[in-house]
N, C-alpha and C positions, 0 to 999 in steps of 0.2 A: 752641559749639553754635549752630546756624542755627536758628531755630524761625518756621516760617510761621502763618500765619493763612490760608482761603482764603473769602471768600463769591463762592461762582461763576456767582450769577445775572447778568442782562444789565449789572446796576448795580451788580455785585458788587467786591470789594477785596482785597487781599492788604497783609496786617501783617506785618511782618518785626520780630524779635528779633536781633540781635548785637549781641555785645558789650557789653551791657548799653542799647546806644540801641534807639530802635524806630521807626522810619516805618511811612507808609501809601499807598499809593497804590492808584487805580481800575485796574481790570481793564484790560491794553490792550484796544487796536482789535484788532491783529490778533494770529494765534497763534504767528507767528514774534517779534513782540515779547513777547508773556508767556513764551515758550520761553529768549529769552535773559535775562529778570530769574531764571529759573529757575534757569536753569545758572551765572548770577554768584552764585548765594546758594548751588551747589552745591559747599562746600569743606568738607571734615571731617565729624562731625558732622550729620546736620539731620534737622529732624522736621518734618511739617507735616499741623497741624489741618484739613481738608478738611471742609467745612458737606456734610454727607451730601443725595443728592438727594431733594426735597421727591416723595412718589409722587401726592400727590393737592394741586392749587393752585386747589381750589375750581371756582366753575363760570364765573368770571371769565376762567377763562386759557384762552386758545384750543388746541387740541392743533397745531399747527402753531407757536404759541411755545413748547408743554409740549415738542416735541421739538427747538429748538433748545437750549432749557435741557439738556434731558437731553446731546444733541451735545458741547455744550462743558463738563458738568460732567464727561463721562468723558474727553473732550478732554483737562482739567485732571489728572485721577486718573492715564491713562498717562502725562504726560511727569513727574509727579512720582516716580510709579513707574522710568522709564523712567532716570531720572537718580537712582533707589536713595535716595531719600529714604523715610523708614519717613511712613508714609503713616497716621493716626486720622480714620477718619469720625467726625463728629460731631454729630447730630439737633439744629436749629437749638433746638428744646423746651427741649435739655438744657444748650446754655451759655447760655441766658434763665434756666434755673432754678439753675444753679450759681452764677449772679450774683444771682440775687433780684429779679429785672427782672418777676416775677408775667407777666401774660398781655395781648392785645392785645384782649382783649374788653372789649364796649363803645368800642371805639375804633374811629374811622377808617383806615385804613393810615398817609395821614399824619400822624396824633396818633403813632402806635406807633412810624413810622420817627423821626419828634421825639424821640421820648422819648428811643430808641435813640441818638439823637447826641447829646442831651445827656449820658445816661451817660456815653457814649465819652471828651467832651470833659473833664466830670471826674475819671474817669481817668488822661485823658493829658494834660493841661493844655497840653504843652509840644510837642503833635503837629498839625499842622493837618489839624482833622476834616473831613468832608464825607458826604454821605449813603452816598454811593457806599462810604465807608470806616470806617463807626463799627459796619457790624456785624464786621470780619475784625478789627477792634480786641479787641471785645470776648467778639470767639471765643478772640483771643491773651489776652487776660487772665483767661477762665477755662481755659484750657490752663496757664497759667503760675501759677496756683494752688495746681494739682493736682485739680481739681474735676471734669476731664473725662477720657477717655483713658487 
């Protein structure tokens, strides 16, 4: 069984399960490269956890990034689709609180995204984290729980 991880913001990650290993790696650049990590992971099997799109990103985020975000997160959903992968949204809220990672208030973003990678990196001890990859990490390890989905 192939099991993905997606966070499909701009700095977003994909965690892969087989086999019992697990890497991580950033989002490609382009779509024709995220298209083929796709289709190499499409053997047998696979599921993949897709971090549901955020509908409201505060008043910080400009609607001309809000709808590139949106572009590429459904970008992500059809070719997962597209290559018959069983495809779980899942509200970013819900593998924070499946893990017990409490909330980002009172925090800066980068205290919360810190925090986030340190989780990861405890976790995974033996995976090289990076911001870009500690949240699809720990979207896969509440999916691989059974906590979410």
């Amino acid at each position: 069984m192939v099991t993905l991880a997606i966070d499909p913001g701009a700095n977003g990650g994909i965690a892969l399960e087989f086999n019992g290993a697990t890497t991580a790696s950033k989002i490609p650049e382009t779509d024709g490269d995220l298209l083929k990590i796709l289709k190499d992971c499409a053997t047998g099997p696979r599921k993949a956890y897709l971090e549901n799109i955020v509908k409201y990103a505060g008043t910080n985020m400009p609607s001309s990034a809000m709808a590139v975000y949106a572009s590429s997160w459904g970008l992500i959903k059809g070719m997962l689709m597209a290559l018959e992968y069983e495809v779980i949204l899942v509200k970013p809220q819900d593998w924070q609180k499946a893990l017990g990672l409490g909330t980002s208030k009172g925090m800066t973003k980068t205290e919360w995204k810190n925090k986030l990678k340190g989780e990861a990196q405890r976790l995974y001890p033996g995976v090289p984290i990076t911001l870009a990859t500690a949240d699809a990490l720990l979207l896969l390890r509440a999916a691989r729980n059974g906590k979410i989905g």
